[in-house]
C-alpha positions in Angstrom: 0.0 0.0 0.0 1.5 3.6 -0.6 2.6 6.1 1.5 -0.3 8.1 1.1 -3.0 5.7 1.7 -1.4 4.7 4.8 -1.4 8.2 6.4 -4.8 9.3 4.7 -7.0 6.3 7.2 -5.9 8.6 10.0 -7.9 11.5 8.8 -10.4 12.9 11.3 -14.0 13.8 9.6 -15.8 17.1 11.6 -19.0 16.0 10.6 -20.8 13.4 8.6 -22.1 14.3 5.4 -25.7 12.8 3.8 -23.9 13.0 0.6 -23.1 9.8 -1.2 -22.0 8.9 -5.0 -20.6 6.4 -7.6 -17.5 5.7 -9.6 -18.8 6.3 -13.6 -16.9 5.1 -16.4 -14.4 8.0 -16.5 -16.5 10.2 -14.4 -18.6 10.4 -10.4 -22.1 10.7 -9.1 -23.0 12.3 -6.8 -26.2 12.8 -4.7 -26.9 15.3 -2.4 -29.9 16.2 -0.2 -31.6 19.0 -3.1 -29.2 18.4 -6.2 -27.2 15.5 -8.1 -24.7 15.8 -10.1 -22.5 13.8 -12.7 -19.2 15.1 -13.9 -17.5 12.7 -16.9 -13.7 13.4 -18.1 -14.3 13.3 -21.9 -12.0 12.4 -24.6 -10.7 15.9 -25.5 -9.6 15.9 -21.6 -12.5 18.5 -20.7 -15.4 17.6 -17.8 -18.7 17.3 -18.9 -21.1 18.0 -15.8 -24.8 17.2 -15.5 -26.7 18.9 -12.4 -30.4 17.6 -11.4 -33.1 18.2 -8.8 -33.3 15.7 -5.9 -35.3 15.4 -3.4 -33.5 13.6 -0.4 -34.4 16.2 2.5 -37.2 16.9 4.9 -39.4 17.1 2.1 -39.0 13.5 0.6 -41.8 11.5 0.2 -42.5 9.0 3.6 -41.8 5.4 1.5 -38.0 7.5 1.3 -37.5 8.4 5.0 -39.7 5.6 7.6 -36.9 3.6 8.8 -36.9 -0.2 7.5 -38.6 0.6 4.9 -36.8 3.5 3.1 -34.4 1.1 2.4 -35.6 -1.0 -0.5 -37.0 1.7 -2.1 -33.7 3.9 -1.7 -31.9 0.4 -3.0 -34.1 0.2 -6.1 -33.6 3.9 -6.9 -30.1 3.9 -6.5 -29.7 0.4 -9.1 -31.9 2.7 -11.4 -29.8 6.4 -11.2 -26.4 4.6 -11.0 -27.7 2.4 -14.0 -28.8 5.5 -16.2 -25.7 7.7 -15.5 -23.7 4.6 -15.5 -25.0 4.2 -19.3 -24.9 7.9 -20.4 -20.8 7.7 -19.2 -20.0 5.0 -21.3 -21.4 6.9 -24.4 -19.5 10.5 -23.3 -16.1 8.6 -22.9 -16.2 6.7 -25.7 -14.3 8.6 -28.8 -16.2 8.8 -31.9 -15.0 6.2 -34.4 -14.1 7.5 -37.9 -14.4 3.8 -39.4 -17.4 4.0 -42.0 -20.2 1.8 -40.6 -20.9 -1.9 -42.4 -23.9 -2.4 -44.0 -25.2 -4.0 -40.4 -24.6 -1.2 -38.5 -26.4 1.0 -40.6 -29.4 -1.5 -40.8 -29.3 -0.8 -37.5 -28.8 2.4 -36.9 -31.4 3.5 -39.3 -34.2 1.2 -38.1 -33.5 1.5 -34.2 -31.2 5.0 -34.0 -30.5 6.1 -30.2 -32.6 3.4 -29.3 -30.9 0.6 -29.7 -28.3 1.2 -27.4 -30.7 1.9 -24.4 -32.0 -2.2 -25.7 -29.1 -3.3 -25.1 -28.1 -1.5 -22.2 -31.5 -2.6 -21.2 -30.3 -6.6 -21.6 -27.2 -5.9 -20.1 -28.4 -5.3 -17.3 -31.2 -8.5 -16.8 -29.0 -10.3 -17.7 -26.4 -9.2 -15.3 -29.3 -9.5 -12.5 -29.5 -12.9 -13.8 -26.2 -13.8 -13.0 -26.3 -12.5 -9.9 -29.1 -14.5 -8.9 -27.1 -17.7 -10.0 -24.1 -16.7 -8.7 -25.3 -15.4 -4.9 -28.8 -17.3 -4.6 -28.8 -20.7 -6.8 -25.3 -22.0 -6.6 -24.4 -21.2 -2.9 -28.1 -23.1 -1.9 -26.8 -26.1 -5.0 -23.3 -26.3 -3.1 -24.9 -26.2 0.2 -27.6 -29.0 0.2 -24.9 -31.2 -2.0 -22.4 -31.0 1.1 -25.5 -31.7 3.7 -25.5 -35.3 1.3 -22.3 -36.1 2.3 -21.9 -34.1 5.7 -25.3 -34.1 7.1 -26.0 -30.9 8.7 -28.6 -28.5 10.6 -30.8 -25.7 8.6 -28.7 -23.2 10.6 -25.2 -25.0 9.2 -26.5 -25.3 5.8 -27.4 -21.6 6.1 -24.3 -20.5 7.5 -22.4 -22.6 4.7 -24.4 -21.0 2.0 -23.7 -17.6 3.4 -19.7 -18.2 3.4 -19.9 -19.7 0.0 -21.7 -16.3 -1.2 -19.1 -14.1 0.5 -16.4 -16.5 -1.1 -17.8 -15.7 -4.3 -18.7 -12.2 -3.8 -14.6 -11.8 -2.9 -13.8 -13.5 -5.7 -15.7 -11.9 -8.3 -14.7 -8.1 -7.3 -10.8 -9.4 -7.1 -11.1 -10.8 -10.7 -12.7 -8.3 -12.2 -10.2 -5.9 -10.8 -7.6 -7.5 -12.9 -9.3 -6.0 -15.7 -7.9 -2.3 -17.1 -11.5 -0.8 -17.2 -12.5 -2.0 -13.6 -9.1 -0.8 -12.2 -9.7 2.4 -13.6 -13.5 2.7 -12.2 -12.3 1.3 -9.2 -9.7 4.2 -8.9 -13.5 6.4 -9.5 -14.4 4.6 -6.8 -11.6 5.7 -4.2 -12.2 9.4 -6.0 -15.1 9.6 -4.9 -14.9 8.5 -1.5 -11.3 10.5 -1.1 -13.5 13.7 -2.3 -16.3 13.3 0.2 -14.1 12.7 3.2 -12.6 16.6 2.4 -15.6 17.5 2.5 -16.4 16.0 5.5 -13.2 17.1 6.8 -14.3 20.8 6.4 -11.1 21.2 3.8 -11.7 23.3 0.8 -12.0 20.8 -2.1 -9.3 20.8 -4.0 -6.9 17.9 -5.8 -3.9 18.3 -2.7 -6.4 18.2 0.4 -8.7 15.2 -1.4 -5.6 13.5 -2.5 -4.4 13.2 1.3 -8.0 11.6 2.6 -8.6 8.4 3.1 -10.4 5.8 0.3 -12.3 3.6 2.6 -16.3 5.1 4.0 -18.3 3.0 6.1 -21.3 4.0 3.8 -20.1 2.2 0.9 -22.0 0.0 -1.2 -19.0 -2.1 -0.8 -20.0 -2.7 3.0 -24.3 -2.4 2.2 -23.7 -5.9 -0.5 -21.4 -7.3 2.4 -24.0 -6.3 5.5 -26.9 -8.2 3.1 -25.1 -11.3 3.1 -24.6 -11.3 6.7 -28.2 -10.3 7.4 -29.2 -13.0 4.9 -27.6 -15.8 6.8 -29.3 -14.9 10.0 -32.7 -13.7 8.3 -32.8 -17.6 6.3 -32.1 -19.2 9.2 -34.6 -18.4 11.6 -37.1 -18.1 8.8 -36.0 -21.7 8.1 -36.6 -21.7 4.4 -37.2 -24.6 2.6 -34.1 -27.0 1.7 -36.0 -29.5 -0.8 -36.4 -27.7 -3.8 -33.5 -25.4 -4.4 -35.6 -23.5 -6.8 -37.9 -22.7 -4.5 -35.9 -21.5 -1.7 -34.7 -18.9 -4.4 -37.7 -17.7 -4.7 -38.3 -17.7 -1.1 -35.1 -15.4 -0.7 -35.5 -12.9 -3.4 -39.4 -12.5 -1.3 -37.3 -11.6 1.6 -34.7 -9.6 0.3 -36.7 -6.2 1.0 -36.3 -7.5 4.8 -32.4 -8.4 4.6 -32.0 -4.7 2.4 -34.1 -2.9 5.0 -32.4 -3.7 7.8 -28.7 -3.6 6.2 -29.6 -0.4 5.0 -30.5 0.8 8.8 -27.1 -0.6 9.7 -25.1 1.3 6.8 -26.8 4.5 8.3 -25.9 4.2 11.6 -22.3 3.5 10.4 -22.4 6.6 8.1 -24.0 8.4 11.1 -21.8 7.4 14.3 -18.2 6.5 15.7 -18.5 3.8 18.2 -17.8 0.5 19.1 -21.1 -1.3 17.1 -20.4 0.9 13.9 -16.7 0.2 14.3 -17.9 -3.9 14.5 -20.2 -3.7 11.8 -18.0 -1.5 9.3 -14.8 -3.4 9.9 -15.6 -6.4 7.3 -16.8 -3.9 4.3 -14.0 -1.3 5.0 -11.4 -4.3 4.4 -13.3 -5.2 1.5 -12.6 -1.6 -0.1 -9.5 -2.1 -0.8 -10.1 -4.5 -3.4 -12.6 -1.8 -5.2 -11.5 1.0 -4.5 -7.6 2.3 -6.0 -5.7 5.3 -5.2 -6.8 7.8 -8.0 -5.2 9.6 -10.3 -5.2 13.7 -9.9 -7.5 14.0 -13.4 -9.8 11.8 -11.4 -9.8 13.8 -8.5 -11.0 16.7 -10.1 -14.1 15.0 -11.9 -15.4 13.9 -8.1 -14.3 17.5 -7.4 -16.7 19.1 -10.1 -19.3 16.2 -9.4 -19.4 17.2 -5.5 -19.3 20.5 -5.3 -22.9 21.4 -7.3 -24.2 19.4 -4.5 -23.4 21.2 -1.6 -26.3 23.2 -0.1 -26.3 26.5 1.0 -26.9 26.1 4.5 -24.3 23.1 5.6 -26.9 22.2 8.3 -29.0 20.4 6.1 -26.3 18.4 5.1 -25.5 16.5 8.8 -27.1 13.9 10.4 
């Protein structure tokens, strides 16, 4: 680990921000409490920023604040926002190719235009909630009841068994894909982003020599929320004691619950966000450790697109913005 990482997990927050965000392909979100913003480093080298409305305050709508439940619907607007600006990076970083099209691309072009791309972003993304089923639901329940043959077990073992075998494979999959050039360089987003709102959180003015000194790793990561759901999940299955028989079945079973599981992580992802103490130290230790598998030390460009993605974000009156 460098130098500067090292030093930069001894920084000292004065408050705790509301604010969070996501890594882009070349770029950040963030979301604040009355505006969002995207920033995108383009091809030409210049920042293309995006400001929006939000509505994350006092004046959110109930299903957004009641505890326990705010939580699945926060999760299931969060996939959908990072999934759009997600989608609208890719096409901004991308350089325009001067290659004449073939006679399929044009087909294409000509009979589905701007639309096609949004298809197949559109299938990208079922699919890839798909695999994620198979991966963390299907095959960790498949492995489990095939030991239980040869190892006979209790539903709570089985349960715990399946939980480790979704954590090994959750651990796995984020430290292969970080082999990959594109992933490193989102992942170096990643710590960006986090690096940036810890300034910020620092009371430091925002700029690339004080964010380049914070540290990477925030307990309100969705690094440590996917980790806290697989916890929960093991505890949650087993005392609902879900069915064992028909593997199939207890997937469905589990994706029925997992407003519950997401509910109740998200409560704990709060209170880590929220509070220094000896639960939220507990409870944030595992995901922290996990960040440094997706999160890298960024590069000073990078910097200053989570820089120009924070700072429309910021509202007025600071006050709004703590806990």
């Amino acid at each position: 680990m460098s130098k500067t990482s090292n030093n930069s997990e001894k920084t000292q927050s004065k408050f705790k921000s509301k604010i969070g965000g996501q890594a882009l392909i070349e770029g950040v979100m963030m979301v604040g409490i009355d505006t969002s913003a995207m920033a995108v480093r383009l091809p030409n080298g210049e920042i293309h920023l995006e400001t929006w409305a939000a509505n994350n305050g006092k004046k959110a709508p109930w299903y957004k604040k009641t505890p326990f439940v705010r939580g699945i619907f926060n999760f299931v607007s969060s996939l959908i926002l990072g999934y759009k600006c997600l989608s609208k990076s890719a096409d901004l970083s991308i350089e325009e190719d001067d290659e004449p099209q073939s006679k399929f691309e044009k087909w294409l072009d000509d009979k589905f235009g701007d639309k096609i791309m949004t298809f197949v972003m559109g299938l990208s993304m079922v699919l890839g909630l798909a695999l994620a089923v198979l991966l963390f639901m299907y095959l960790p329940s498949l492995i489990s009841k095939g030991v239980n043959h040869f190892i006979p077990m209790g539903n709570f073992a089985k349960t715990f068994l399946e939980g480790i075998i979704k954590i090994i494979v959750f651990i796995a999959y984020i430290g292969l894909t970080g082999l990959m050039k594109d992933m490193k360089r989102l992942y170096m987003y990643h710590g960006a982003e986090h690096k940036t709102i810890a300034c910020y959180e620092a009371g430091l003015e925002l700029n690339v020599e004080n964010v380049r000194k914070q540290t990477r790793f925030h307990p309100r990561c969705g690094t440590s929320f996917i980790f806290l759901v697989l916890l929960i999940g093991i505890l949650v299955f087993s005392i609902l004691r879900l069915p064992w028989d028909n593997v199939l079945l207890r997937v469905v079973c589990k994706l029925a619950l997992m407003p519950v599981v997401i509910g109740i992580a998200y409560e704990l992802i709060k209170l880590a966000g929220r509070y220094d103490n000896i639960f939220t130290k507990i409870i944030s230790f595992p995901g922290l450790k996990l960040q440094r598998l997706t999160t890298r030390e960024p590069e000073d460009d990078m910097i200053e697109v989570a820089i120009a993605s924070l700072k429309p974000c910021i509202p007025e009156d600071k006050e709004d913005d703590k806990w």
